[in-house]
Rosetta silent file (secondary structure, phi, psi, omega in degrees, C-alpha in Angstrom):
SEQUENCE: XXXXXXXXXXXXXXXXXXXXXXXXXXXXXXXXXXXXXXXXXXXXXXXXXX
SCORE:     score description
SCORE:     0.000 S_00000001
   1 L     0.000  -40.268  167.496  -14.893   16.938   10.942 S_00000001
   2 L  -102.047   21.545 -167.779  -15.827   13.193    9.869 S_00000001
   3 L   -81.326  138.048  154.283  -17.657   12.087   12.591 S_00000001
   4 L   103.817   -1.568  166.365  -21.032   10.380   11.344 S_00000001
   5 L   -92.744  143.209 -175.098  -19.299    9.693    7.781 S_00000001
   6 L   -61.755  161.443  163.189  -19.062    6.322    6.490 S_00000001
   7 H   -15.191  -46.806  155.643  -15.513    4.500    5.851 S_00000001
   8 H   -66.500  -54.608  177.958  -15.540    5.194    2.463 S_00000001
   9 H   -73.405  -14.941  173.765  -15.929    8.636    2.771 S_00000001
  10 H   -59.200  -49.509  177.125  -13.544    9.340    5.421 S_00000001
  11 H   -39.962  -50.658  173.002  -11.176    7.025    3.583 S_00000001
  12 H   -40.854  -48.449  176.424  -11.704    9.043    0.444 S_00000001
  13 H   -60.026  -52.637  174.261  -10.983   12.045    2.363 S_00000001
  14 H   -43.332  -63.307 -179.295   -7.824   10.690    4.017 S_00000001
  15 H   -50.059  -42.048 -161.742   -6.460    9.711    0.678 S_00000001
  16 H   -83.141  -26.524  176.852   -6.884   13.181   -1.317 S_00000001
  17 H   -59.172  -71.559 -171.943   -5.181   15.045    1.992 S_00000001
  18 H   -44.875  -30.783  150.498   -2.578   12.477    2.146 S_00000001
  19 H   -28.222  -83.452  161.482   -2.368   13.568   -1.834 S_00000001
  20 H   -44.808  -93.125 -168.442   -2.228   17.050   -1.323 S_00000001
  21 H   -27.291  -24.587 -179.035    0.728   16.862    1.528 S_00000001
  22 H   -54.681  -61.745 -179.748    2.332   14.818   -0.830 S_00000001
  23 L   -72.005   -1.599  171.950    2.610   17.039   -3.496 S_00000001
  24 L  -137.684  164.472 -167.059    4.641   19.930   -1.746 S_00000001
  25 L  -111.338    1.772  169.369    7.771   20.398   -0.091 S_00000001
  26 L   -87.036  162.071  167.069    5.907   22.794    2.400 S_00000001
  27 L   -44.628  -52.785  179.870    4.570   22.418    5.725 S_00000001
  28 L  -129.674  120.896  157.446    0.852   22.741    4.224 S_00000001
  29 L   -52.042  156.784 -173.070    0.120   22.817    0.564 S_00000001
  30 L   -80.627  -33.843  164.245   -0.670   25.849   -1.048 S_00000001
  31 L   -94.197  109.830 -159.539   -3.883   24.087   -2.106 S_00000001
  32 L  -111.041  148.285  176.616   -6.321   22.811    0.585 S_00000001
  33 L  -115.362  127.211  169.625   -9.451   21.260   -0.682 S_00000001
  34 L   -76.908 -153.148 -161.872  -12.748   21.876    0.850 S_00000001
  35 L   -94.455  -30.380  167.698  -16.262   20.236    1.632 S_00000001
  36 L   -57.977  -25.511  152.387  -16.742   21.533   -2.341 S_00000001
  37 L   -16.504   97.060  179.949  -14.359   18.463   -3.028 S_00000001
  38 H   -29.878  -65.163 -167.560  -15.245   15.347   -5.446 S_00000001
  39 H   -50.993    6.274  159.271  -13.229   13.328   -2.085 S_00000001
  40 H   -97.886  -27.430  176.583  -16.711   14.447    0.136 S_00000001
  41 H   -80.766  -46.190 -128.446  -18.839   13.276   -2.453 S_00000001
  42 L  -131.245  110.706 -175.136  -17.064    9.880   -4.057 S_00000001
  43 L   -75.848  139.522  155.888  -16.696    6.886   -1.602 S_00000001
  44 L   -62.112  132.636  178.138  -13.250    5.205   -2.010 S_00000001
  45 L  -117.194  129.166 -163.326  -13.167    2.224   -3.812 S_00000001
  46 L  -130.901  120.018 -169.525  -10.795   -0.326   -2.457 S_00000001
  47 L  -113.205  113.254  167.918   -9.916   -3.902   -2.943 S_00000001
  48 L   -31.012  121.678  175.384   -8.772   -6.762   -1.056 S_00000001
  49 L   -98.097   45.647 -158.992   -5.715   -8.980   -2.112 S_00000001
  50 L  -128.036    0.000    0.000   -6.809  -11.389   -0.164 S_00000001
């Protein structure tokens, strides 16, 4: 499903799932976000504390 996307966008992707699972006390959220999703378009932005 992410193969051939960069870092950022998988990350991005990764993040808004781990969101969504987050947010419910179900097995799967009642709301799954598609490929229509800001997180397919909008590379994660991430910073080093280092």
């Amino acid at each position: 499903m992410l193969e051939g996307l960069s870092e950022e966008e998988c990350l991005s992707i990764g993040l808004e799932a781990a969101k969504t699972a987050l947010t419910t006390s179900r097995p799967v959220a009642d709301t799954l976000f598609g490929r229509e999703h800001q997180a397919w378009r909008n590379k994660a932005v991430f910073e080093s504390l280092m």
